[in-house]
TITOR-169319 format. One record per residue (C-alpha): residue number from 1; residue in one letter; x, y, z. Coordinates in Angstrom, 3 decimals. Layout:
N
- pos,code,east,north,up
- NUM,A,X,Y,Z
...
***
This chain:
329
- pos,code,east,north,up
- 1,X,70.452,107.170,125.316
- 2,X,74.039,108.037,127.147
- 3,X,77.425,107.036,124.695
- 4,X,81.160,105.838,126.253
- 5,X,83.927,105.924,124.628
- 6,X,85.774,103.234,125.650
- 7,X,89.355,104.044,126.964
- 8,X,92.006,104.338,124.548
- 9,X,89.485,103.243,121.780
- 10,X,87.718,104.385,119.144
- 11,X,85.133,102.072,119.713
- 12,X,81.595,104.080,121.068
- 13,X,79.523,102.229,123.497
- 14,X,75.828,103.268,123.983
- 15,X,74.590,102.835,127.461
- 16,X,72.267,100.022,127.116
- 17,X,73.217,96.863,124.951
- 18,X,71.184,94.441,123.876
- 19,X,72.127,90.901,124.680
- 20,X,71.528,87.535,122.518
- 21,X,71.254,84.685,124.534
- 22,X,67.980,84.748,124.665
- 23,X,66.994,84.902,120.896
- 24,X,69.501,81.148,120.568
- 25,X,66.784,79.157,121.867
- 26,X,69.104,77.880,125.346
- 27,X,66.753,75.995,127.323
- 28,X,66.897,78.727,129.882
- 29,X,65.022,80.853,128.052
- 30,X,63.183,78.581,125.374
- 31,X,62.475,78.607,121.810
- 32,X,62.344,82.170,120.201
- 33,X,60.630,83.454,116.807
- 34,X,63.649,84.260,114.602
- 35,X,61.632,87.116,112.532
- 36,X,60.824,88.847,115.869
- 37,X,64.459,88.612,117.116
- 38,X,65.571,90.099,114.010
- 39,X,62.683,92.694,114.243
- 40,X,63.483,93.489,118.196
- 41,X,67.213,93.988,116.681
- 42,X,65.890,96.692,114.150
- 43,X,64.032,98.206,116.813
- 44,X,67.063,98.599,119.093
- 45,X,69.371,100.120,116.225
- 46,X,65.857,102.828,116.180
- 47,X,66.238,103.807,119.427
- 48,X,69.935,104.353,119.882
- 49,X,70.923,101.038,121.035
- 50,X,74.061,100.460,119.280
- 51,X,75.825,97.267,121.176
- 52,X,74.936,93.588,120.712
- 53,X,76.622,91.468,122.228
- 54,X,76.787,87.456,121.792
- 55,X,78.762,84.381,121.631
- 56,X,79.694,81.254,119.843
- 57,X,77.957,78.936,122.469
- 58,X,75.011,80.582,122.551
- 59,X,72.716,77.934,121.145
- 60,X,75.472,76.621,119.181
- 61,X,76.227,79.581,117.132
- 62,X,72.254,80.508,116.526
- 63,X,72.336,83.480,118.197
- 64,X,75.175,85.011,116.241
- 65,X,73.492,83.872,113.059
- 66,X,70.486,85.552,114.273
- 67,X,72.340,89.121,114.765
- 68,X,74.010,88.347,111.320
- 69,X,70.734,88.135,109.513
- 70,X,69.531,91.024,111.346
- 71,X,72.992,93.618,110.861
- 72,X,73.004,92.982,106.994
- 73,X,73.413,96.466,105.080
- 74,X,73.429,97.384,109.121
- 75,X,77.069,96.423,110.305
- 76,X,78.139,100.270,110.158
- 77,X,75.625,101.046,112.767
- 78,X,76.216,98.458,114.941
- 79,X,78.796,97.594,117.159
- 80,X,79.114,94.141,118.084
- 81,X,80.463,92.078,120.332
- 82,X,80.822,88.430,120.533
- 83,X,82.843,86.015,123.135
- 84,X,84.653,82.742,123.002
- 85,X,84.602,80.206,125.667
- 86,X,88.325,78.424,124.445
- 87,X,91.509,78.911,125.669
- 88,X,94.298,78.073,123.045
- 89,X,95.697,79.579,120.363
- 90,X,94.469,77.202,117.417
- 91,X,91.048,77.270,118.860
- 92,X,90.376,80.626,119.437
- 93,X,91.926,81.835,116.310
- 94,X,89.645,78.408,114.384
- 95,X,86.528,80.464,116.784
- 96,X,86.568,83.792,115.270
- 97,X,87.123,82.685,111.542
- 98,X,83.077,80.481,112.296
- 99,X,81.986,83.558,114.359
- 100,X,82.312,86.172,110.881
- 101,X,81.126,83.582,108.919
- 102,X,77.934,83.469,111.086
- 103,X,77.889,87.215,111.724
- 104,X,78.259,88.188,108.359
- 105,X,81.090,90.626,108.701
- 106,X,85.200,90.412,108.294
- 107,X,85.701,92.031,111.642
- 108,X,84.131,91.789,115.511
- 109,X,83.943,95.724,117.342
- 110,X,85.494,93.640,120.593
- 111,X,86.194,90.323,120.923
- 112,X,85.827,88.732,124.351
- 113,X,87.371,86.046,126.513
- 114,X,84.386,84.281,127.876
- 115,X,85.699,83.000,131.221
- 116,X,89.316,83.139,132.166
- 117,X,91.413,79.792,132.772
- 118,X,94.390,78.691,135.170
- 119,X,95.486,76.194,133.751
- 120,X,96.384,78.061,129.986
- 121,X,99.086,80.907,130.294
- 122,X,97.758,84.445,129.582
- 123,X,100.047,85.015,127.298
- 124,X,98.823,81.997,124.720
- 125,X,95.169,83.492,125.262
- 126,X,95.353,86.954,124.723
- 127,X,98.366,86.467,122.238
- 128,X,95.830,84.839,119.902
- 129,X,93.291,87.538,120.453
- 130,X,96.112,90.278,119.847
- 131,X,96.965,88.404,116.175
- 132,X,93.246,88.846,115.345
- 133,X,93.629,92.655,116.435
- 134,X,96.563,93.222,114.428
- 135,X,95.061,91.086,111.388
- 136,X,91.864,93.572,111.327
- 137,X,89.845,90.624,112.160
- 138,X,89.288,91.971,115.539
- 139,X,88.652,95.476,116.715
- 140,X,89.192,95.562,120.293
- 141,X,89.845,92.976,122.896
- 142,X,87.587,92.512,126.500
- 143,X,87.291,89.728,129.063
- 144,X,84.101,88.703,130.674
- 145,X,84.033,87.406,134.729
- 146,X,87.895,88.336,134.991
- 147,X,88.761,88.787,138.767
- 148,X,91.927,90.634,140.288
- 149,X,94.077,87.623,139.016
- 150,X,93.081,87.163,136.282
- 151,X,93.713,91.230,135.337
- 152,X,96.747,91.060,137.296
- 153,X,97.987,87.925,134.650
- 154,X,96.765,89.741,131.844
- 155,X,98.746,92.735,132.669
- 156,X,100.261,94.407,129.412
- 157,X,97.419,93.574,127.540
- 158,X,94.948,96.296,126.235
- 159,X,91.512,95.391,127.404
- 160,X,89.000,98.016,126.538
- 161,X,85.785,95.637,129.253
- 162,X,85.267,93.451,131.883
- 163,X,81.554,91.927,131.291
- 164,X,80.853,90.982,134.606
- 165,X,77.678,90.207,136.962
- 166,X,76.244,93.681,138.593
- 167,X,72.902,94.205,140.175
- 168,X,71.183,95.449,143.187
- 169,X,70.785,91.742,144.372
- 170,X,74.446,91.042,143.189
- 171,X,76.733,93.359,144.234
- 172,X,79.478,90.884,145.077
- 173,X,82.166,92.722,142.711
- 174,X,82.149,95.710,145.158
- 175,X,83.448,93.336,147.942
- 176,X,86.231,91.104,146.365
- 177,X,88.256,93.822,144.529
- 178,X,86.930,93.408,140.879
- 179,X,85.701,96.486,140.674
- 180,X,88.293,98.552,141.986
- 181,X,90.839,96.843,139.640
- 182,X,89.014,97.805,136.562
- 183,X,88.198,101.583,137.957
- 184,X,92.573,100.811,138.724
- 185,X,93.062,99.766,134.795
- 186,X,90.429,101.611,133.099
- 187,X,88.903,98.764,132.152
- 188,X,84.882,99.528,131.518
- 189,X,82.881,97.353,133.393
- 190,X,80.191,96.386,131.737
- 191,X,77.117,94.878,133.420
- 192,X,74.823,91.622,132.764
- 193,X,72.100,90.509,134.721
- 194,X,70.852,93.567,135.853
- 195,X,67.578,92.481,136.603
- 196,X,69.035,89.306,138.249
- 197,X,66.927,86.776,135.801
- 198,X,63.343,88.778,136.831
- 199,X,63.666,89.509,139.970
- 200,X,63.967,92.704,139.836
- 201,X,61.270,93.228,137.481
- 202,X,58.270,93.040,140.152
- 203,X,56.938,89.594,138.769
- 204,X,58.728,87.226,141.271
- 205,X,57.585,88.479,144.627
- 206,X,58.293,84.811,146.117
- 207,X,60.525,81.713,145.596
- 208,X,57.237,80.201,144.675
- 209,X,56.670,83.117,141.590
- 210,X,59.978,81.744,140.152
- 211,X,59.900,79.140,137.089
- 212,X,61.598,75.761,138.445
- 213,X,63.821,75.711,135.728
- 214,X,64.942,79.629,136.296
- 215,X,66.466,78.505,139.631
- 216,X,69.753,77.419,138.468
- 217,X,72.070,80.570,140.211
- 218,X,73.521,80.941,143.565
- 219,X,70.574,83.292,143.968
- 220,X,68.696,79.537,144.726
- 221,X,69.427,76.542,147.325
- 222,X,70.965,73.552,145.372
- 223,X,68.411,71.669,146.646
- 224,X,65.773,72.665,144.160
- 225,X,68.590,70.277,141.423
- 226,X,68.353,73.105,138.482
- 227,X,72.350,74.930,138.762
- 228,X,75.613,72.883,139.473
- 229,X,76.564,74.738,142.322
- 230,X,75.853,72.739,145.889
- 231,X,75.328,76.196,147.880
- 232,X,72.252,76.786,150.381
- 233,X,71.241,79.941,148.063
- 234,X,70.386,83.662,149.270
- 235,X,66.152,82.886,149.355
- 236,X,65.839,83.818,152.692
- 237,X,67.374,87.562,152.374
- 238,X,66.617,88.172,148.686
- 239,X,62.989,88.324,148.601
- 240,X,62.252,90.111,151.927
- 241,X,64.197,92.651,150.299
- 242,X,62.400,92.284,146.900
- 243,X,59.353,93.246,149.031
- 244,X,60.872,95.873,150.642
- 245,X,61.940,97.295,147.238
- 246,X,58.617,96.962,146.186
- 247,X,57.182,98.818,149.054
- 248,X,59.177,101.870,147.649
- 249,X,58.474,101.529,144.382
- 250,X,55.308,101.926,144.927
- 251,X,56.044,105.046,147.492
- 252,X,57.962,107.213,144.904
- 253,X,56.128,105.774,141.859
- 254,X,59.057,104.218,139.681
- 255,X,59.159,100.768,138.949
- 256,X,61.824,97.841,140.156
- 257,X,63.328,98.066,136.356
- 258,X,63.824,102.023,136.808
- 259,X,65.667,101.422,139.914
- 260,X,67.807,98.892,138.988
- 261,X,68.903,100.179,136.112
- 262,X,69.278,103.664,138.326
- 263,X,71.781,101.718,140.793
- 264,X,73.967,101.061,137.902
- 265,X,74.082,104.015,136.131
- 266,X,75.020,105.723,139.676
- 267,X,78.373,103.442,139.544
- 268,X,81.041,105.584,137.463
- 269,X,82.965,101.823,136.618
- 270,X,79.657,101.396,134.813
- 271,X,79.809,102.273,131.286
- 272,X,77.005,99.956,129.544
- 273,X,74.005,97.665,131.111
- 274,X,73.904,94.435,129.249
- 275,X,69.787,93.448,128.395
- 276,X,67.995,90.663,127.208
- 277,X,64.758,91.246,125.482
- 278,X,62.921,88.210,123.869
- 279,X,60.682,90.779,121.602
- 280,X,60.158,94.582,121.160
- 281,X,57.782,94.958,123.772
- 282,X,60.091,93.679,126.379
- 283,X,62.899,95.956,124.330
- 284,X,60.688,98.802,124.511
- 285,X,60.014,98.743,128.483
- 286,X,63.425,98.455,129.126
- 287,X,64.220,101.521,127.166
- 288,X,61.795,103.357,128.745
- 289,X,63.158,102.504,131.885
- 290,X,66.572,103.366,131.638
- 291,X,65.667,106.785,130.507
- 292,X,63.865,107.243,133.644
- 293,X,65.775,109.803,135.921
- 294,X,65.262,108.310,139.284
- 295,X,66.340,111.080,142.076
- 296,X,69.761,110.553,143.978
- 297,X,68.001,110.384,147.232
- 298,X,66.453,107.296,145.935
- 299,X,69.084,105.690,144.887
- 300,X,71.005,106.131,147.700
- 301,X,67.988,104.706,149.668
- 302,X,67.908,101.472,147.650
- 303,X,71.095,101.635,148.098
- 304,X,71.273,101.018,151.406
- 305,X,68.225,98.650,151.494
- 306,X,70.537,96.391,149.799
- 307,X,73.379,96.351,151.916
- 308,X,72.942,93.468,153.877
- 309,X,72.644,91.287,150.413
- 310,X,76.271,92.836,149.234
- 311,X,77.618,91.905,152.745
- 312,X,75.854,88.306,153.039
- 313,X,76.794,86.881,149.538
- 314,X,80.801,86.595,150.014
- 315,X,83.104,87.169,147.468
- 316,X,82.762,84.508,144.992
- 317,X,81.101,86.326,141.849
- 318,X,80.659,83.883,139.924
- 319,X,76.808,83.218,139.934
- 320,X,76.610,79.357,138.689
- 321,X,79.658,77.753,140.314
- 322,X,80.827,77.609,143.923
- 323,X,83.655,74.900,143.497
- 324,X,86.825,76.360,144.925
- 325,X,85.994,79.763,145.215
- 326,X,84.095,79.690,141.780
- 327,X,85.582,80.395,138.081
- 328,X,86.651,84.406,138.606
- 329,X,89.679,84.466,140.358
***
């Protein structure tokens, strides 16, 4: 397992993190065994997997009562990370104060804005989040799906990360200036959907491989009525190239999950992959994959196959909402 230390922190991120969402029982992803999220958990800390991150919304707080239950007479190995989807003072402040109590801890490693706002000055938002630094409620503060703007507005703020969507398929950050403003700041960036929801894992070869109710991104036309977006999707591009990805998979003999997570730890913004895993075998072939050491040559390759995606998808990052311009400006 590779370690960060974040910039200007003492706060120590290991290279993968496990994510939550999945264990809250979202209809995305379904219901979830609570004793085998809590075991999966365990078996992170095990193998060097030291970040969790999760959120209040995530099946209404479940998820963070899930990591709770599973960090008791744990917290000091763990570093985690939760978000809040609220923009005000009151609330966010009202937010953290139910997020310990379902965590089971007095303080949050780093503290996240979910999704940035317009229409709430910066300085109301991250004021709040700076009391519950300076209160030793919080450790650290990070944004998720910030664009240039919103960096730009939150300028004079510490943020230590920028959780933000970053794949092979989705490599929209490189074209709209996201990810040179946090290489600019020293913000960490640090990526979610890396396997793009299963694609690149090998088992959706065709639109027709994909669950109906997985189809909610901009990855899929609006017509299939699963997302709230109204775009025609990226179908017709992504899976030719899922194919061709295959074909070299199968040439060099690493898997789709050992060159995706490759790509990403090629990118020196890149300081932690973000993973969901519903149980420890899923946990476990992740793992293995990221400690794969997939030649330059093929990543460069890949690289390259994948070019015509980054230039075809725009600059509107935001994968579930197209309405002007999407939510990360």
């Amino acid at each position: 397992m590779d370690y960060y230390k974040l910039k200007d922190s003492d706060i120590v991120f290991s290279g993968l993190a496990l994510g939550t969402w999945g264990f809250s029982g979202a209809k995305l992803w379904g219901p979830n065994d609570d004793d085998e999220s809590i075991r999966t958990i365990h078996q992170a800390l095990a193998r060097g997997i030291t970040v969790f991150d999760t959120a209040e919304r995530y099946g209404s707080g479940h998820a963070e009562e899930v990591l709770g239950k599973a960090l008791k007479g744990r917290r000091d190995k763990a570093v985690i990370c939760t978000k809040v989807r609220l923009a005000h003072h009151d609330e966010i402040v009202a937010s953290c104060e139910q997020s310990l109590r379902r965590l089971g801890t007095d303080y949050i490693d780093v503290y996240q804005v979910h999704w940035p706002f317009k229409d709430v000055p910066m300085e109301e938002t991250l004021g709040a989040y700076e009391e519950l630094k300076a209160s030793g409620k919080v450790r650290e503060i990070g944004v998720c799906n910030f664009g240039p703007g919103a960096l730009d507005m939150a300028e004079g703020h510490k943020i230590v990360t920028n959780q933000l969507p970053y794949s092979l398929i989705w490599r929209v950050i490189e074209k709209n200036g996201i990810l040179e403003k946090c290489r600019e700041k020293g913000i960490s960036i640090w990526a979610y959907v890396p396997l793009a929801q299963g694609l690149l894992t090998g088992k959706y070869k065709w639109i027709d491989d994909v669950p109906l109710e997985r189809r909610e991104t901009r990855f899929y036309n609006s017509s299939w009525k699963q997302g709230r977006h109204s775009d025609t999707g990226f179908e017709d591009i992504i899976f030719p190239f899922i194919n061709t990805l295959w074909g070299v998979c199968l040439e060099t003999g690493f898997s789709m999950v050992d060159v995706a997570f490759a790509f990403l730890k090629a990118q020196d913004a890149v300081s932690s992959i973000l993973v969901g895993a519903r149980d420890r075998r899923q946990l476990e072939k992740n793992i293995e994959s990221y400690g794969k050491s997939v030649p330059a040559d093929v990543v460069e390759r890949i690289t390259r196959l994948s070019d015509p995606l980054k230039e075809a998808m725009g600059t509107n990052a935001d994968l579930w909402q197209n309405d002007d311009g999407g939510r990360m400006f």
